[in-house]
C-alpha positions in Angstrom: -28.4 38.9 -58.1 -25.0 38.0 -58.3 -22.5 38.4 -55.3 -19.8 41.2 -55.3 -16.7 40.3 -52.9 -16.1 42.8 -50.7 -12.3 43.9 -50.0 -13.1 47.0 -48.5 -15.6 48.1 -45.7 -19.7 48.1 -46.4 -20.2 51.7 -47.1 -23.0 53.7 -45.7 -25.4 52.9 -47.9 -24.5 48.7 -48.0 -25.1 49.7 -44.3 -28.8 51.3 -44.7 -29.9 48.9 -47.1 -29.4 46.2 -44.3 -30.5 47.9 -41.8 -33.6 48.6 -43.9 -34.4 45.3 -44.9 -33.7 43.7 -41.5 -36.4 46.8 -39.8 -39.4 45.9 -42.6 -38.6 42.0 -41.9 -38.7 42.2 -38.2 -42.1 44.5 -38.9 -43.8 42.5 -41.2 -42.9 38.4 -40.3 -40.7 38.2 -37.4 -43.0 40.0 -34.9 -46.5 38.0 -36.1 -44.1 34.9 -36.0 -43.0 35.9 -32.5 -46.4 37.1 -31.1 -47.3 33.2 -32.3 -44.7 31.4 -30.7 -45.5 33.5 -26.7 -48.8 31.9 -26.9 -47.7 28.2 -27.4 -46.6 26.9 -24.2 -43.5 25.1 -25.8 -41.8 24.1 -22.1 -38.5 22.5 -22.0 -38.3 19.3 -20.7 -37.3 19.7 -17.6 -40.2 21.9 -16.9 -42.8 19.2 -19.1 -42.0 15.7 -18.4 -44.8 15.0 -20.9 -43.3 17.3 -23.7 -43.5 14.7 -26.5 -47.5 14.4 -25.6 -48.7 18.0 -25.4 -47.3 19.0 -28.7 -46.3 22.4 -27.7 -42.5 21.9 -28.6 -43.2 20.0 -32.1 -45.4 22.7 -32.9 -43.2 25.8 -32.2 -40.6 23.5 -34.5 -42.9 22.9 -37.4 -43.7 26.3 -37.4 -40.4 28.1 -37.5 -39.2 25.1 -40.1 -42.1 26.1 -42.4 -40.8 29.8 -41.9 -37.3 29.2 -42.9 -37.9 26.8 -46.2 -40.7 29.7 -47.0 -37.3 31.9 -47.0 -36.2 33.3 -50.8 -32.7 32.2 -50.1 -30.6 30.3 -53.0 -29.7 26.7 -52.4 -31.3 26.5 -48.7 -31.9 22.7 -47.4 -33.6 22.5 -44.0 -34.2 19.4 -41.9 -36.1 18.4 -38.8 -33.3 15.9 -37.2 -35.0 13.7 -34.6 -33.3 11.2 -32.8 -35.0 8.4 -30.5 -35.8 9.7 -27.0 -34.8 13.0 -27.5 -35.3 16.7 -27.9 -35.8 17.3 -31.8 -33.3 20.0 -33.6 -33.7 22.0 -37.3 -30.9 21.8 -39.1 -30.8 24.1 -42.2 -27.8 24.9 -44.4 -26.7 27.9 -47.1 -24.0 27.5 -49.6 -21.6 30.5 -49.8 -22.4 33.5 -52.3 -18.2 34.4 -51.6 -15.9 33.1 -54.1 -13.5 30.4 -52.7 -14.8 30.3 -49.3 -14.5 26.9 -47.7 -15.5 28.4 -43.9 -18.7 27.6 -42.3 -20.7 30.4 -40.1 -22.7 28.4 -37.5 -25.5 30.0 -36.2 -27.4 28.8 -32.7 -30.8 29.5 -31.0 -33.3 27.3 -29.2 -37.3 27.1 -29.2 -37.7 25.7 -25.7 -38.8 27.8 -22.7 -38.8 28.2 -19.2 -41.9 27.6 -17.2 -44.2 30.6 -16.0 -43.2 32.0 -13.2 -46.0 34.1 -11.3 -45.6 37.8 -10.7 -46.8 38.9 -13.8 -48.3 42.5 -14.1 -52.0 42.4 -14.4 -52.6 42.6 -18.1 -49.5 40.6 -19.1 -48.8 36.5 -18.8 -46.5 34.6 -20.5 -48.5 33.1 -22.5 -50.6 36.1 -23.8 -48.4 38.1 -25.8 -48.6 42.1 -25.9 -47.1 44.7 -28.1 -46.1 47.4 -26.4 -43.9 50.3 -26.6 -41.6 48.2 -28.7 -41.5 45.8 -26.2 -42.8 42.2 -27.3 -44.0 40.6 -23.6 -44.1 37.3 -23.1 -42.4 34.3 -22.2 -39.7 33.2 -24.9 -39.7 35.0 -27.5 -36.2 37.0 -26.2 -34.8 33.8 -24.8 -34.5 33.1 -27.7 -37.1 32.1 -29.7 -36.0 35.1 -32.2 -32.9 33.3 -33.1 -34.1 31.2 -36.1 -35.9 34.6 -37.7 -32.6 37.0 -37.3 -30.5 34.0 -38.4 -32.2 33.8 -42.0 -33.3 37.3 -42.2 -29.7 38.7 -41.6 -28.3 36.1 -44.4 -31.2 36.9 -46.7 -30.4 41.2 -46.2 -26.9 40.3 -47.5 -27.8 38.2 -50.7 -30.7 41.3 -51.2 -27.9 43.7 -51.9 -25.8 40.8 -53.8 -22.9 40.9 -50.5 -21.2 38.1 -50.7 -21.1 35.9 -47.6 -19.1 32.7 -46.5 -21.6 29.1 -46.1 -24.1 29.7 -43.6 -25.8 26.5 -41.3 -27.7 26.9 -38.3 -28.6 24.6 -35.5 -31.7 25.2 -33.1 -32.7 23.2 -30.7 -35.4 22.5 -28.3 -33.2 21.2 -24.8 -31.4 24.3 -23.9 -33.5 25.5 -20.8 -32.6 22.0 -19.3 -29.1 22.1 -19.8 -28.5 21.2 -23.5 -28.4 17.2 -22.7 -29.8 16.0 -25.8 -26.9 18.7 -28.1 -24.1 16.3 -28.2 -26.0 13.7 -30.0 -26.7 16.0 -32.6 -23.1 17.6 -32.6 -21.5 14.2 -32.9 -24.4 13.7 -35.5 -24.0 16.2 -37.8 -20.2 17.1 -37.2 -19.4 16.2 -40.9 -22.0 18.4 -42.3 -21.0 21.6 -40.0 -18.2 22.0 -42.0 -15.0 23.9 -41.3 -16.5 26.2 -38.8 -14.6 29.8 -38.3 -17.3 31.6 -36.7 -19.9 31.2 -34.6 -23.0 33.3 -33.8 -25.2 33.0 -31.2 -27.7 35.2 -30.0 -29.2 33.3 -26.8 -26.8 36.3 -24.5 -27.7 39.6 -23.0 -26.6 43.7 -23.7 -25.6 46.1 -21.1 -27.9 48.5 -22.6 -29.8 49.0 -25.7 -27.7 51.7 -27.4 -24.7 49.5 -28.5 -23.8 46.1 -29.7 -22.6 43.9 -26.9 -20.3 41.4 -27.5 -20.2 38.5 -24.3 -16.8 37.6 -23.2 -17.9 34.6 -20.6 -20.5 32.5 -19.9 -21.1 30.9 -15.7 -21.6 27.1 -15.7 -24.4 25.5 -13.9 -24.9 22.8 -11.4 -28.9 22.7 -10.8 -30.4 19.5 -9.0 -33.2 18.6 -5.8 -31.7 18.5 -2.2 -33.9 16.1 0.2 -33.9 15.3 3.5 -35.5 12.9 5.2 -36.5 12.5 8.7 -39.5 10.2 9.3 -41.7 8.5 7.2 -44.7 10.6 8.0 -45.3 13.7 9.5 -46.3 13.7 13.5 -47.8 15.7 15.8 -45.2 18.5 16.9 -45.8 18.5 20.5 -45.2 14.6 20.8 -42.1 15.0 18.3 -40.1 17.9 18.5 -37.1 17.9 20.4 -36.9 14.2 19.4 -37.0 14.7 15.9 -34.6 16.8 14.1 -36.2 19.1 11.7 -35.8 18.5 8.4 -34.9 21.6 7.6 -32.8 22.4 10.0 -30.7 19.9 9.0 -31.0 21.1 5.7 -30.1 24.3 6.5 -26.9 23.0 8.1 -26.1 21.2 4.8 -25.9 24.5 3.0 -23.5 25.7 5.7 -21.3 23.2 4.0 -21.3 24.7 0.7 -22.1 28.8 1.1 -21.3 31.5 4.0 -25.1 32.7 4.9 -23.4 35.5 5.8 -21.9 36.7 2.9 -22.9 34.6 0.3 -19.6 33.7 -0.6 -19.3 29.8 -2.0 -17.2 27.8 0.4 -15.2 25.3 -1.3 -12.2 26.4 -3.1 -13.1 23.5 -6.2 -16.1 25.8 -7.1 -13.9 29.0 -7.4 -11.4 30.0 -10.3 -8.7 32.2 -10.7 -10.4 35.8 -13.0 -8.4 36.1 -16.2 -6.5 39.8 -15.9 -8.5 40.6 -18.9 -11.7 40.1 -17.9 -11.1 41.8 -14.8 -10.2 44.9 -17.2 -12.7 44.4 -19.2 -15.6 43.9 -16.6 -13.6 48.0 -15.4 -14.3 49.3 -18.7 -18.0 48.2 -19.0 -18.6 49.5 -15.0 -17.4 52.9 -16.5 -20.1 52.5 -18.9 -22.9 51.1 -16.7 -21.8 53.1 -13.6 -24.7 52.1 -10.8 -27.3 51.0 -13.1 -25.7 47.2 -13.1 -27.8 46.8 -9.9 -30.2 49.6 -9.9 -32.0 48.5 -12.9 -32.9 45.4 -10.5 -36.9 45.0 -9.3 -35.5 45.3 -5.5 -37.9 45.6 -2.7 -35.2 46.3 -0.6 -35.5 50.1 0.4 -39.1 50.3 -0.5 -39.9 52.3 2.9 -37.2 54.8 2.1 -33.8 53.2 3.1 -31.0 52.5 0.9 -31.2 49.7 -1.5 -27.9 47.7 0.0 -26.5 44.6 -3.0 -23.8 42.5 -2.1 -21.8 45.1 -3.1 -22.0 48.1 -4.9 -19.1 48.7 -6.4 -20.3 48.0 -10.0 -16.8 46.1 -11.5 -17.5 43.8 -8.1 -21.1 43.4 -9.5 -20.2 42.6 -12.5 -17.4 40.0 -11.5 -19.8 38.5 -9.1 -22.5 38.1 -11.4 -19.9 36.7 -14.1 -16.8 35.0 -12.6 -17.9 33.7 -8.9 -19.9 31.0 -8.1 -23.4 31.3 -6.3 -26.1 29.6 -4.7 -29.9 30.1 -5.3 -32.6 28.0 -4.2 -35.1 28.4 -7.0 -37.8 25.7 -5.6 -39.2 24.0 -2.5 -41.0 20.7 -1.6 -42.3 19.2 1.8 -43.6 22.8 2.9 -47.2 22.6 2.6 -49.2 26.1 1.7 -49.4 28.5 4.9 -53.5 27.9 5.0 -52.7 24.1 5.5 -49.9 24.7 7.8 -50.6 22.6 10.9 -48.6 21.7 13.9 -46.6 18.6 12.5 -43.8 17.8 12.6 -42.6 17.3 8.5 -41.3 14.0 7.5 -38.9 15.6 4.6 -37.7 18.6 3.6 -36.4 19.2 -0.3 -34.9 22.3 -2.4 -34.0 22.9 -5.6 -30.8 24.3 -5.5 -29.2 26.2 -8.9 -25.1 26.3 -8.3 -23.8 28.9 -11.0 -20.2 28.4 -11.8 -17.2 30.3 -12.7 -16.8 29.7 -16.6 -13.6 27.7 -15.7 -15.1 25.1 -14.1 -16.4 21.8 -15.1 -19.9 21.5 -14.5 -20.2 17.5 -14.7 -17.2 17.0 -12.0 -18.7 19.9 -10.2 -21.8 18.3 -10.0 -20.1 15.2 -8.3 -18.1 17.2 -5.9 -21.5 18.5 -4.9 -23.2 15.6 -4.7 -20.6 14.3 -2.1 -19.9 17.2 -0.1 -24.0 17.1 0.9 -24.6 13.4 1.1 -21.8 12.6 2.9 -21.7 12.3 7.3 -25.6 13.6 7.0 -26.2 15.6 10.4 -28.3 12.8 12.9 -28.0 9.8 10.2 -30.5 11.9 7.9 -31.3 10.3 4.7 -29.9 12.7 2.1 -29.7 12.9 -1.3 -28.5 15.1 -3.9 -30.0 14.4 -7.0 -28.4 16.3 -10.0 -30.4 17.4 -13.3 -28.3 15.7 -16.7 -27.5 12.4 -17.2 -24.7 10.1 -16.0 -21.5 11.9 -17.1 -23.1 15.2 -18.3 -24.4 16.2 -14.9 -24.6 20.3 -15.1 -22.9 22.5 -17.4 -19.8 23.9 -18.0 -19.2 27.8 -18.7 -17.4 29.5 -21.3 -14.4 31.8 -21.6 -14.3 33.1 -25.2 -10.9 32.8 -27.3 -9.1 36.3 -28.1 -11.5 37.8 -30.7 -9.2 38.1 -33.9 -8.0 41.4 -35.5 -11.0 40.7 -38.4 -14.1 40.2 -35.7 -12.8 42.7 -33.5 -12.6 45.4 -35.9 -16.3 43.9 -38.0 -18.1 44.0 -34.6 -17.0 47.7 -33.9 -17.7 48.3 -37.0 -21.3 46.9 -37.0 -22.2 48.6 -33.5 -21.0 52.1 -35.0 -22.7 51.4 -38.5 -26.3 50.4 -36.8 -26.2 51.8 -32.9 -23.8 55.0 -33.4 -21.7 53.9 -30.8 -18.5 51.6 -30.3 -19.0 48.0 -29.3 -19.3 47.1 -25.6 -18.2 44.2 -23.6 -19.5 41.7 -21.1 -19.6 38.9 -19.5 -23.2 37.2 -18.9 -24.2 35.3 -15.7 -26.1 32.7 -17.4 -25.2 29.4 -19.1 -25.2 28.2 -22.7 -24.1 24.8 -22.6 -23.2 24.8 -26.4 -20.7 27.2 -26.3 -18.3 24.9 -24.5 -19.4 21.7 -26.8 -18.6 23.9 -30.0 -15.2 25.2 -28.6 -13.9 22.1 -27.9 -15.0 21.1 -31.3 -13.9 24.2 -33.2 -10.9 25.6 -30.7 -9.8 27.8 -33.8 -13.5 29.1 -34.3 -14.4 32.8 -33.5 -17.6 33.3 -31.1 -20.0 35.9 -31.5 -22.1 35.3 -28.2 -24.7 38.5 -28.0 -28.3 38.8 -27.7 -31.6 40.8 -26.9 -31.7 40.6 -23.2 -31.0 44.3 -21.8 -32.2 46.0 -19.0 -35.2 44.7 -17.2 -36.2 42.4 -20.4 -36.4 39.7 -17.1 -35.4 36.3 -19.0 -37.2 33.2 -17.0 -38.7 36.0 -14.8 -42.4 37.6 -15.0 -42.8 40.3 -17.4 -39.9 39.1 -19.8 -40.1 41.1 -23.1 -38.6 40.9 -26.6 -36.9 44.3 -27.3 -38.0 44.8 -31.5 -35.8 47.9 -31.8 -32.7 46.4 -30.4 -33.5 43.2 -32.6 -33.9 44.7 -35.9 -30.3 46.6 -35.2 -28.9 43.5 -33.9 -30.4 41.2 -37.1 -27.7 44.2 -39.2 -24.8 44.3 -37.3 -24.8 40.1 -37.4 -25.1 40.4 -41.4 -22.4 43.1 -41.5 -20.1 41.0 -39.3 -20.9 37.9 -41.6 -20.0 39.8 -44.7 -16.9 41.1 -43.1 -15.8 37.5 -42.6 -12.5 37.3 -44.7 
């Protein structure tokens, strides 16, 4: 079918036909496809040392590479890009059906995962995938293992009603869960063949609710690494050593005193902190109007199980939301040196190590971050200690940096509106996202004049990385639209 240009709107029934084709597509391949890809155990690297062995991430890439060149689209050329010692990427590219369109949409996912996680309700795992009230459980498949599918099934629903769109490539990878470190290669790679990028889409982000399109505004950066301490070069009896020995931990624990007020949580160094952009700050107002409590309600607390009040850092919901978007914070998300409680004997421990996760305001530079860290906990160790903070990356891409996204144009602002009223019945929404997506940066500072459309899946309680994490199908297929009527809105 040939293209038609568009000069005015999609009307309503442009608008049903995609919506239409993107619900039957979601029913009948991207669900089975899905449902395939929970079960496969396709672990990012950081989490499977022994990746390249087991298999599991060459075979969630074979398999979504076979789905996309099985795609009826005109003129598509896919490739598996594999560079020595690292992560492998699919490449796949779509001339323009728009007349005279030299602009390139770029869109991103990635097929690696998180590990398990335990917690996990009795008849789900995250390995086992279950259908379920429109909810898809498992681990992946909303973080984001659905990219690839919407990607090619939005472009296809345009060509299906002849809409003409600009040139289309995507880029998925298979590093982002441990920070994106293979990504520049393949940027620096393929930067000729991107083309003269205007507009990129990614939907590895999150949604407020499921009743609107959400646009995201910011992205945190991360600084994630193992904190050891060492006391002794075995562990001794604690009657002969205590009192002699420092513990481990307690020197540990006065190492994080450096960094965060136990107290309150807040980070203590003014390097890790940024100034909040005014309009964040209003926007980040307008979306606590929307979300009113539920931005910390939703939350699986057992705080207040017995009856009292479930008490957050704050609860004030535009101080939720600015603290879960524009302030850095401290998690320890792993231990080592603590044996299990039924081996727990009277010994004193030789070492002490945590894994600590730093996220970072989306202002701040997560590889000199990482190296102010680094010194602020190794350095004048408590008692001699030997310490050492040992960041995840590579020398001079330690962590990640965050995001800030440009001032939407007058085109995407009014197309994403447009899309969220067309396919949710109700006006686009706003928001900033506390988690990290290490291409964004990269692509900005390659593409500074490029628009960003940052969105995603994860809503309410979908739990990304958690136990329980689910694939919301009905938010999907109305997603999957609103990206093709965005595309064909591009001018």
């Amino acid at each position: 079918m040939n293209a038609r240009d568009l000069s005015l709107p999609l009307q309503p029934d442009d608008n049903s036909a995609i919506g239409a084709f993107a619900a039957r597509l979601w029913d009948e391949e991207i669900v089975p496809a899905m449902t395939r890809y929970i079960a496969i155990p396709a672990k990012s690297p950081m989490f499977d040392a022994d990746w390249e062995a087991h298999g599991h991430i060459d075979q969630v890439l074979r398999e979504a590479a076979a789905w996309v060149e099985g795609c009826k689209v005109a003129g598509l050329k896919l490739e598996v890009i594999r560079l020595p010692g690292r992560t492998p990427v699919i490449f796949f590219e779509v001339p323009a059906t728009k007349a005279d369109c030299t602009d390139t949409v770029l869109l991103y996912g990635h097929l690696d995962k998180q590990p398990e996680f335990n917690g996990w309700r009795n008849d789900l795992g995250p390995w086992t995938p279950k259908y379920e009230d429109g909810r898809l459980y498992g681990r992946g498949g909303a973080d984001d293992g659905y990219a690839v599918y919407a990607s090619l099934t939005a472009i296809m629903a345009l060509d299906q009603q002849g809409i003409a769109r600009p040139r289309c490539v995507g880029l998925i990878e298979t590093c982002e869960e441990s920070g994106s470190f293979d990504l520049p290669a393949y940027i620096e790679l393929l930067k000729d063949r991107l083309g003269q990028v205007s507009l990129v889409v990614c939907l590895d982000s999150g949604a407020g609710n499921y009743e609107q399109l959400w646009l995201t505004t910011s992205l945190r950066g991360m600084v994630s690494g193992v904190l050891k301490v060492e006391v002794l070069t075995e562990g001794i009896h604690s009657g002969e050593g205590s009192g002699v020995v420092p513990s481990s931990f307690r020197v540990l624990r006065q190492l994080l005193d450096r960094l965060e007020d136990s107290k309150t949580g807040r980070l203590l160094p003014d390097s890790f902190h940024c100034a909040i952009p005014a309009n964040r700050v209003e926007q980040a107002a307008a979306t606590a109007a929307i979300l009113k409590d539920e931005v910390y309600k939703r939350l699986p607390w057992a705080c207040g199980a017995d009856g009292g009040p479930v008490l957050p850092v704050t609860d004030v919901p535009v101080e939720v939301l600015l603290n879960r978007t524009w302030r850095p914070t401290l998690s320890v998300t792993g231990v080592d040196g603590l044996p299990e409680m039924q081996s727990a004997g009277n010994v004193l421990r030789p070492h002490t190590a945590f894994k600590l996760s730093l996220r970072l305001p989306p202002l701040i530079d997560g590889n000199e971050a990482a190296l102010r860290l680094k010194a602020l906990l190794e350095d004048n160790a408590p008692y001699n200690a030997k310490v050492t903070f040992v960041p995840d990356g590579r020398a001079g891409a330690y962590g990640a940096t965050g995001w800030n996204t440009p001032e939407l144009s007058p085109w995407l602002s009014a197309a994403v509106n447009a899309a969220s009223l067309a396919h949710f019945g109700a006006p686009v929404g706003y928001v900033g996202q506390g988690g990290t997506i290490p291409l964004m940066s990269m692509l900005q500072n390659c593409f500074p004049a490029a628009q960003m459309m940052v969105c995603g899946v994860l809503g309410p309680k979908s739990n990304a990385h958690g136990p329980n994490e689910f694939l919301h199908v009905p938010y999907g297929k109305r997603l999957t639209a609103a990206v093709a009527q965005v595309m064909a809105a591009h001018p």
